[in-house]
C-alpha positions in Angstrom: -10.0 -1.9 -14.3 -10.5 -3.0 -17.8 -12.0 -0.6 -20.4 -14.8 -1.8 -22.8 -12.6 -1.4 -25.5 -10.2 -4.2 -24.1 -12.8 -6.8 -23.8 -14.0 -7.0 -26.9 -12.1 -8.5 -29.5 -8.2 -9.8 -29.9 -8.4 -9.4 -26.2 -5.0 -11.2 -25.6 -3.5 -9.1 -27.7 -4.9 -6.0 -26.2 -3.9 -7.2 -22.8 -0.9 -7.9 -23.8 -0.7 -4.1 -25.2 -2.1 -2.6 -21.7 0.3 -4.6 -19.9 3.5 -3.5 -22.0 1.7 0.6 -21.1 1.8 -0.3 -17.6 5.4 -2.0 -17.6 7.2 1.5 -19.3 5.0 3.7 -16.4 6.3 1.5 -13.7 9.7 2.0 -14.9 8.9 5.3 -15.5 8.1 6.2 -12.0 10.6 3.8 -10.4 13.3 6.5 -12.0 11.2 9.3 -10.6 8.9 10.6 -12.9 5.2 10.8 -12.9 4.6 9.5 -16.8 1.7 11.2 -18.9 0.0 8.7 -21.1 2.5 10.3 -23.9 5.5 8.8 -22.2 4.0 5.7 -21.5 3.5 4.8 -25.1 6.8 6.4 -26.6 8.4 4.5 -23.6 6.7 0.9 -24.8 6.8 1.6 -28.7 2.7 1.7 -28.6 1.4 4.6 -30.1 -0.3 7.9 -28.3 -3.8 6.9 -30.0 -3.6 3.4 -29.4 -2.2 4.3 -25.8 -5.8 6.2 -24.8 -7.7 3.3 -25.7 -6.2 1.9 -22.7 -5.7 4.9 -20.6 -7.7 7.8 -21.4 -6.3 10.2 -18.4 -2.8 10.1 -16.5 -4.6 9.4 -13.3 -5.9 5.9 -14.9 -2.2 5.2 -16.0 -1.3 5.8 -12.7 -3.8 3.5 -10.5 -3.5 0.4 -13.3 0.6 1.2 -12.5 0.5 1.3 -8.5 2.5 -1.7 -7.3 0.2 -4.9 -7.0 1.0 -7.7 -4.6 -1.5 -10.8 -5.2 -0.3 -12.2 -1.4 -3.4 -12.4 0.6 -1.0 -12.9 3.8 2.2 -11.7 4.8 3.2 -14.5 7.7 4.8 -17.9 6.0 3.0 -21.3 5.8 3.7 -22.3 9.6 3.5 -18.9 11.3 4.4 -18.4 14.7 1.2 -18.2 17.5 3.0 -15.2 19.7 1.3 -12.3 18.6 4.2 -10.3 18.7 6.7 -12.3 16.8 3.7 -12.7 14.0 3.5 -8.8 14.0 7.4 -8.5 13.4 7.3 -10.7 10.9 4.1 -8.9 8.8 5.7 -5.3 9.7 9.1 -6.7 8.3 7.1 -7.7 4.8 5.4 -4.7 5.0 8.1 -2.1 5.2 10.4 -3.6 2.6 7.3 -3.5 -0.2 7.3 0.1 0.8 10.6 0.7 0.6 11.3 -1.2 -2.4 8.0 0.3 -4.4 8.6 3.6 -2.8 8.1 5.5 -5.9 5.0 4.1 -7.4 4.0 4.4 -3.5 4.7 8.0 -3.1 2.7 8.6 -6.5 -0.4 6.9 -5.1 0.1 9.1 -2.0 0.1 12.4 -3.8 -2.8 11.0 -5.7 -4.8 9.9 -3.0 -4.4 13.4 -1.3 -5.7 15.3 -4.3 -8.7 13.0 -5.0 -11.9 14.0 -4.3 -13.9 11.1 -1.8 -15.6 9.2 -4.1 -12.0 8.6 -6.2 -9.9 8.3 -2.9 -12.1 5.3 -1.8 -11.3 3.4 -5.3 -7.1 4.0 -4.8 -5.2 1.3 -4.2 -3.6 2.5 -1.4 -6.9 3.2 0.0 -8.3 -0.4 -0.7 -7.2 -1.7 3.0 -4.7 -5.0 2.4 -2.5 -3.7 4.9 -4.9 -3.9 7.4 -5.8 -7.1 6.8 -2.5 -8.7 6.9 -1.9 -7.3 10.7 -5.3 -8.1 11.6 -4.4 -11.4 10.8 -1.1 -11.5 12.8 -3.0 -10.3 15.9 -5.2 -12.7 15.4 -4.6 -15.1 18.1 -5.0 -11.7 20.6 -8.9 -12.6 20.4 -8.6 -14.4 23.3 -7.2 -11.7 25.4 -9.1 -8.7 23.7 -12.3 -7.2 22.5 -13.0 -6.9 18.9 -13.5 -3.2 19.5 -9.7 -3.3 20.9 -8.3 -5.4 18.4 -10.0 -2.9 15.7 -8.1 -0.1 17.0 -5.1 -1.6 17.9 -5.1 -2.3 13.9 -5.7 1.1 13.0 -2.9 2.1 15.2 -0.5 0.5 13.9 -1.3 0.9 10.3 -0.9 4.4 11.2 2.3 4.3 12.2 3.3 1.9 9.4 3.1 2.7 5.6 4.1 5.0 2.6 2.6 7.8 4.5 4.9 7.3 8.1 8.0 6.1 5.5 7.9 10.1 4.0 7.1 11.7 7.3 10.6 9.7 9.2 12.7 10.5 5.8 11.5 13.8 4.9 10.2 15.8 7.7 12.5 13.5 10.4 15.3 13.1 8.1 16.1 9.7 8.5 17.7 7.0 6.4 15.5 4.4 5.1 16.9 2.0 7.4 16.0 3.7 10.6 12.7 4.4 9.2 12.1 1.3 8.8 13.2 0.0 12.6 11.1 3.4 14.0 8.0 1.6 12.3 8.6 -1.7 13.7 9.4 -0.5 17.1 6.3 1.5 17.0 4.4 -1.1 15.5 5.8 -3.5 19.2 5.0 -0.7 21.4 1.7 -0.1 20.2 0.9 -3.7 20.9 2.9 -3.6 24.2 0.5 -0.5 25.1 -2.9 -2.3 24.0 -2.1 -5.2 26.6 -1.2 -3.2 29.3 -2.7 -0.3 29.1 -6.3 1.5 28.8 -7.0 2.2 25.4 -7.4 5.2 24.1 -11.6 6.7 24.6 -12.0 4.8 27.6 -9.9 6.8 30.1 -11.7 8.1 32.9 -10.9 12.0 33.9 -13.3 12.6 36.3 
Protein backbone atom coordinates (compact mmCIF):
# COMPACT_ATOMS: atom_id res chain seq x y z
CA UNK A 1 0.00 0.00 0.00
CA UNK A 2 1.21 3.30 -1.05
CA UNK A 3 1.93 6.04 1.63
CA UNK A 4 0.62 9.63 1.09
CA UNK A 5 3.94 10.73 0.91
CA UNK A 6 4.49 8.64 -2.45
CA UNK A 7 1.61 10.08 -4.22
CA UNK A 8 2.23 13.37 -4.23
CA UNK A 9 4.80 14.81 -6.17
CA UNK A 10 7.92 13.18 -8.48
CA UNK A 11 5.89 10.19 -7.92
CA UNK A 12 7.90 8.14 -10.56
CA UNK A 13 10.73 8.85 -8.93
CA UNK A 14 9.52 8.01 -5.57
CA UNK A 15 8.33 4.68 -6.91
CA UNK A 16 11.14 4.02 -8.33
CA UNK A 17 12.86 4.74 -4.76
CA UNK A 18 10.21 2.25 -2.89
CA UNK A 19 10.82 -0.25 -5.45
CA UNK A 20 14.74 -0.18 -5.23
CA UNK A 21 13.77 -0.53 -0.81
CA UNK A 22 11.77 -3.44 -1.61
CA UNK A 23 14.33 -5.11 -4.13
CA UNK A 24 17.50 -4.99 -1.31
CA UNK A 25 14.68 -6.63 1.48
CA UNK A 26 13.78 -9.26 -0.93
CA UNK A 27 17.30 -10.14 -1.30
CA UNK A 28 17.73 -9.56 2.09
CA UNK A 29 15.45 -12.19 3.17
CA UNK A 30 16.07 -14.59 0.31
CA UNK A 31 19.77 -14.96 2.16
CA UNK A 32 17.97 -15.41 5.39
CA UNK A 33 17.57 -12.45 7.20
CA UNK A 34 14.62 -10.57 8.34
CA UNK A 35 15.90 -6.76 7.20
CA UNK A 36 15.04 -3.71 9.50
CA UNK A 37 14.26 -0.65 7.48
CA UNK A 38 18.09 0.28 8.33
CA UNK A 39 19.32 -2.57 6.14
CA UNK A 40 17.01 -2.02 3.52
CA UNK A 41 18.28 1.47 2.75
CA UNK A 42 22.11 0.78 3.38
CA UNK A 43 21.47 -2.38 1.22
CA UNK A 44 19.88 -0.01 -1.80
CA UNK A 45 22.15 3.09 -1.30
CA UNK A 46 18.80 5.12 -0.14
CA UNK A 47 19.18 6.70 2.97
CA UNK A 48 17.64 5.73 6.63
CA UNK A 49 15.42 9.10 6.51
CA UNK A 50 14.43 8.86 3.16
CA UNK A 51 13.84 4.98 3.70
CA UNK A 52 10.84 5.78 6.49
CA UNK A 53 9.12 7.81 4.20
CA UNK A 54 8.44 4.76 2.48
CA UNK A 55 8.37 2.30 5.32
CA UNK A 56 7.91 3.65 8.64
CA UNK A 57 7.99 0.09 10.58
CA UNK A 58 9.83 -3.25 9.64
CA UNK A 59 6.50 -4.97 9.55
CA UNK A 60 5.46 -2.53 6.50
CA UNK A 61 8.88 -3.42 4.83
CA UNK A 62 8.07 -6.75 5.26
CA UNK A 63 4.35 -7.03 3.69
CA UNK A 64 5.35 -4.52 0.58
CA UNK A 65 8.49 -7.39 0.29
CA UNK A 66 6.28 -10.72 0.54
CA UNK A 67 6.59 -12.45 -2.91
CA UNK A 68 3.76 -11.13 -5.36
CA UNK A 69 2.51 -13.23 -8.20
CA UNK A 70 0.10 -11.09 -10.60
CA UNK A 71 -1.21 -14.74 -12.15
CA UNK A 72 -4.89 -14.84 -11.55
CA UNK A 73 -4.74 -18.67 -12.58
CA UNK A 74 -2.32 -21.34 -12.21
CA UNK A 75 -3.67 -23.96 -15.07
CA UNK A 76 -2.29 -22.98 -18.87
CA UNK A 77 -4.47 -21.50 -21.65
CA UNK A 78 -6.09 -24.98 -22.76
CA UNK A 79 -6.37 -26.69 -19.36
CA UNK A 80 -7.36 -30.11 -19.02
CA UNK A 81 -11.38 -30.81 -17.97
CA UNK A 82 -10.39 -33.98 -15.51
CA UNK A 83 -10.47 -32.53 -12.27
CA UNK A 84 -7.71 -34.33 -11.11
CA UNK A 85 -5.12 -33.76 -13.66
CA UNK A 86 -6.20 -29.87 -13.38
CA UNK A 87 -5.46 -30.16 -9.51
CA UNK A 88 -1.90 -31.76 -10.24
CA UNK A 89 -1.17 -29.24 -12.47
CA UNK A 90 -2.30 -26.07 -9.90
CA UNK A 91 -0.63 -28.03 -6.85
CA UNK A 92 2.61 -28.46 -9.11
CA UNK A 93 2.59 -24.41 -9.65
CA UNK A 94 1.76 -23.96 -6.25
CA UNK A 95 4.42 -25.88 -4.46
CA UNK A 96 7.40 -24.63 -6.55
CA UNK A 97 6.35 -20.74 -5.74
CA UNK A 98 6.58 -21.99 -2.23
CA UNK A 99 9.63 -23.56 -2.48
CA UNK A 100 11.31 -21.14 -4.54
CA UNK A 101 10.04 -17.96 -2.29
CA UNK A 102 10.41 -19.99 0.76
CA UNK A 103 12.06 -17.38 2.68
CA UNK A 104 9.99 -14.27 2.04
CA UNK A 105 7.22 -17.11 2.69
CA UNK A 106 8.38 -18.25 6.04
CA UNK A 107 8.71 -14.47 7.04
CA UNK A 108 5.00 -13.82 6.20
CA UNK A 109 4.26 -16.99 8.29
CA UNK A 110 6.01 -15.82 11.41
CA UNK A 111 4.30 -12.52 10.83
CA UNK A 112 0.97 -13.68 10.31
CA UNK A 113 1.21 -15.77 13.65
CA UNK A 114 2.18 -12.78 15.68
CA UNK A 115 -0.43 -10.30 14.22
CA UNK A 116 -3.22 -9.43 16.08
CA UNK A 117 -6.81 -10.14 13.85
CA UNK A 118 -7.38 -7.13 12.31
CA UNK A 119 -3.49 -7.07 10.82
CA UNK A 120 -3.61 -10.96 10.07
CA UNK A 121 -6.63 -10.38 7.70
CA UNK A 122 -4.58 -7.63 5.57
CA UNK A 123 -1.21 -10.26 5.14
CA UNK A 124 -0.66 -11.43 2.07
CA UNK A 125 -0.59 -14.79 2.89
CA UNK A 126 -3.81 -14.34 4.43
CA UNK A 127 -5.43 -12.61 1.31
CA UNK A 128 -6.77 -16.12 -0.22
CA UNK A 129 -5.14 -16.53 -4.00
CA UNK A 130 -4.40 -20.00 -3.24
CA UNK A 131 -7.78 -20.85 -2.79
CA UNK A 132 -8.92 -19.46 -5.70
CA UNK A 133 -6.59 -21.06 -8.06
CA UNK A 134 -7.81 -24.74 -6.74
CA UNK A 135 -11.29 -23.70 -6.64
CA UNK A 136 -10.79 -23.08 -10.09
CA UNK A 137 -9.20 -26.51 -10.98
CA UNK A 138 -12.13 -28.29 -9.27
CA UNK A 139 -14.20 -26.45 -11.04
CA UNK A 140 -15.67 -28.77 -13.47
CA UNK A 141 -16.61 -31.08 -10.03
CA UNK A 142 -19.89 -28.74 -9.90
CA UNK A 143 -21.60 -31.17 -11.65
CA UNK A 144 -20.88 -34.01 -9.33
CA UNK A 145 -20.86 -32.00 -5.97
CA UNK A 146 -22.46 -29.46 -3.75
CA UNK A 147 -21.15 -26.09 -3.35
CA UNK A 148 -20.97 -26.77 0.39
CA UNK A 149 -18.70 -29.89 -0.65
CA UNK A 150 -16.64 -28.26 -3.12
CA UNK A 151 -16.02 -25.35 -0.40
CA UNK A 152 -14.61 -27.79 1.94
CA UNK A 153 -12.93 -29.88 -0.29
CA UNK A 154 -10.95 -26.43 -1.07
CA UNK A 155 -10.22 -25.80 2.37
CA UNK A 156 -8.85 -29.12 2.63
CA UNK A 157 -6.60 -29.14 0.42
CA UNK A 158 -5.20 -25.70 0.97
CA UNK A 159 -4.59 -27.09 4.32
CA UNK A 160 -2.53 -29.56 3.38
CA UNK A 161 -0.75 -27.39 0.75
CA UNK A 162 1.27 -24.22 1.44
CA UNK A 163 4.22 -22.48 3.35
CA UNK A 164 2.63 -23.59 6.52
CA UNK A 165 2.46 -27.78 5.52
CA UNK A 166 6.04 -27.04 3.48
CA UNK A 167 7.70 -26.19 7.34
CA UNK A 168 5.69 -28.76 9.15
CA UNK A 169 7.10 -31.90 6.44
CA UNK A 170 10.78 -30.25 6.61
CA UNK A 171 11.01 -29.22 10.03
CA UNK A 172 9.01 -31.15 12.34
CA UNK A 173 8.93 -34.39 9.64
CA UNK A 174 12.30 -33.87 8.42
CA UNK A 175 11.93 -34.19 5.00
CA UNK A 176 13.74 -32.93 1.93
CA UNK A 177 12.05 -30.38 -0.09
CA UNK A 178 11.46 -32.80 -2.66
CA UNK A 179 9.42 -35.18 -0.73
CA UNK A 180 7.63 -32.42 0.76
CA UNK A 181 6.65 -31.35 -2.11
CA UNK A 182 5.23 -35.00 -3.54
CA UNK A 183 3.57 -35.56 0.30
CA UNK A 184 1.49 -32.30 -0.68
CA UNK A 185 0.54 -33.37 -4.02
CA UNK A 186 -0.37 -36.83 -2.97
CA UNK A 187 -2.44 -35.38 -0.25
CA UNK A 188 -3.76 -32.86 -2.35
CA UNK A 189 -5.07 -36.38 -4.88
CA UNK A 190 -6.35 -38.21 -1.98
CA UNK A 191 -8.23 -35.57 -0.57
CA UNK A 192 -10.04 -35.28 -3.83
CA UNK A 193 -10.22 -39.15 -4.15
CA UNK A 194 -11.85 -39.05 -0.57
CA UNK A 195 -14.47 -36.19 -1.39
CA UNK A 196 -15.89 -38.39 -4.38
CA UNK A 197 -16.10 -41.43 -2.65
CA UNK A 198 -16.56 -40.77 0.63
CA UNK A 199 -18.98 -38.93 3.28
CA UNK A 200 -17.61 -35.72 4.01
CA UNK A 201 -16.52 -34.77 6.98
CA UNK A 202 -19.88 -33.19 9.52
CA UNK A 203 -22.20 -35.31 7.83
CA UNK A 204 -21.33 -38.78 9.35
CA UNK A 205 -24.01 -40.36 11.07
CA UNK A 206 -22.99 -42.12 14.71
CA UNK A 207 -26.07 -42.94 15.97
Amino acid sequence: MSTSYEVSGRTEQKQRTRAALVAAARQLVASGITPTVEQAATESGISRTAAYRYFPNQRALLIAAHPETGAASMLPTNPPEDPAVRLEVVIRAFTHLIVETEAQQRTMLRLSLEADPVERAALPLRQGRAIAWIEEALAPLHEQLAEEEIHRLVLAIRSAVGIEALAWLTDVASLTREEAVAIMSWSAQALLHAALTWTPPGTVDFG
